[in-house]
C-alpha positions as CSV (number, residue, x, y, z in Angstrom):
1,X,-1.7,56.0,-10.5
2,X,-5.5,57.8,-9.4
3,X,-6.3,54.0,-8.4
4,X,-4.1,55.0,-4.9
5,X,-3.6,59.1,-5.2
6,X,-5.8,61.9,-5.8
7,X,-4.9,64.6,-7.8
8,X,-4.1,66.9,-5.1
9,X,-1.6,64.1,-3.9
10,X,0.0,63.6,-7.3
11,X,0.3,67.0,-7.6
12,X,2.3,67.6,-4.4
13,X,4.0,64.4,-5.6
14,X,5.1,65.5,-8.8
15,X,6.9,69.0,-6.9
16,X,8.4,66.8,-4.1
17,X,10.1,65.2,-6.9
18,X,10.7,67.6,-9.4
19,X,8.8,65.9,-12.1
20,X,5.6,66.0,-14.4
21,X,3.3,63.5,-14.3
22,X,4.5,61.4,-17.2
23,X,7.4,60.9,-15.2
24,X,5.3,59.9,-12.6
25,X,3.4,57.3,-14.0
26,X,6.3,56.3,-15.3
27,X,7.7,55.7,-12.0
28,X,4.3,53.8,-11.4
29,X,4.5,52.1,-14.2
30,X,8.4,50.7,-12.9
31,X,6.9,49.5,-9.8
32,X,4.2,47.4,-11.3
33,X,6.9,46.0,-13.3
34,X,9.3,45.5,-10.2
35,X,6.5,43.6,-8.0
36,X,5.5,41.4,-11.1
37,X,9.2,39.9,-11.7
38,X,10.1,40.3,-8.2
39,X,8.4,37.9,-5.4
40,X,10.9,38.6,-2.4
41,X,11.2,41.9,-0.5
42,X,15.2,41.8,-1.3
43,X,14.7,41.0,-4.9
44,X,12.5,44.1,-5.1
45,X,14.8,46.6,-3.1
46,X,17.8,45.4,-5.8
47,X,15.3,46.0,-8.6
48,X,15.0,49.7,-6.7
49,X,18.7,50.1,-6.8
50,X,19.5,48.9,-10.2
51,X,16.9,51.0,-11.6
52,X,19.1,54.5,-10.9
53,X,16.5,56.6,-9.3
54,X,17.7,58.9,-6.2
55,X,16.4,59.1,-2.8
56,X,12.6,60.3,-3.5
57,X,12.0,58.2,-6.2
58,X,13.3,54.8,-4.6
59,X,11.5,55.7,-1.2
60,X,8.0,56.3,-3.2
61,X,8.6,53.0,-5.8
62,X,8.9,51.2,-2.1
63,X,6.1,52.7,-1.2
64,X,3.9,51.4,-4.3
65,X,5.6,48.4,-4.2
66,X,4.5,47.4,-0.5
67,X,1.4,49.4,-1.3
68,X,0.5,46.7,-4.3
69,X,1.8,43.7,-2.6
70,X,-0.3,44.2,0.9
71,X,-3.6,44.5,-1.8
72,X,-2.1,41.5,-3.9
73,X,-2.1,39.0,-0.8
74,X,-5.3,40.5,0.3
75,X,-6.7,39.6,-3.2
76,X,-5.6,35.7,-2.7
77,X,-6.7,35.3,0.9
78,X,-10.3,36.9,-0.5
79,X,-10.0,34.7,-3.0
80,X,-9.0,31.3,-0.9
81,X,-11.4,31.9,1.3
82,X,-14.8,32.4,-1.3
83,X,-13.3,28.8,-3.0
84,X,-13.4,27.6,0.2
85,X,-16.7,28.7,1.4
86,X,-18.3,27.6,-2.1
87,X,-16.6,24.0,-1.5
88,X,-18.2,23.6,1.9
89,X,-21.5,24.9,0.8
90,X,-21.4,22.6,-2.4
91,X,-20.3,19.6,-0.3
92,X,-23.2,20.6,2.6
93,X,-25.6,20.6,0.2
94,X,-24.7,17.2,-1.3
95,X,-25.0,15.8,2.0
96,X,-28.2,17.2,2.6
97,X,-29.5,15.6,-0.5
């Protein structure tokens, strides 16, 4: 949860909704588990629904949920491109030998 909000934001958060900040993280804690068993955006806004949670709660898990996906593809084009780089660098320098 303090990996994307500060505490002035979780604060403001946690009034918005009318929670504490158990409940928060809980609701944190629901989105990780949504994006992990969920790979389509429509598989993730059911997962939303069937979880119960009103208005302000389903808008925020969205939120998270886009927020963690964007950083997950990021991570694996990072990723893709450094094993391709090494590859070409490893197969340059075999040529060169």
């Amino acid at each position: 949860m303090h990996e994307i909000l500060n505490d002035q934001e979780i604060e403001k958060i946690c009034h918005l909704l009318e929670c504490d900040q158990v409940e928060l993280k809980s609701l944190f804690d629901d989105s990780k588990k949504i994006n992990e068993s969920s790979k389509t955006v429509y598989q993730k806004i059911m997962k939303i629904l069937q979880n119960g949670a009103n208005v302000r709660e389903a808008t925020l898990l969205g939120i998270i949920c886009g927020y963690s996906q964007g950083f997950d593809e990021a991570k694996e084009k990072i990723e893709e491109e450094m094993k391709n780089r090494l590859f070409n660098a490893f197969k340059n320098s075999n040529r060169n030998q």
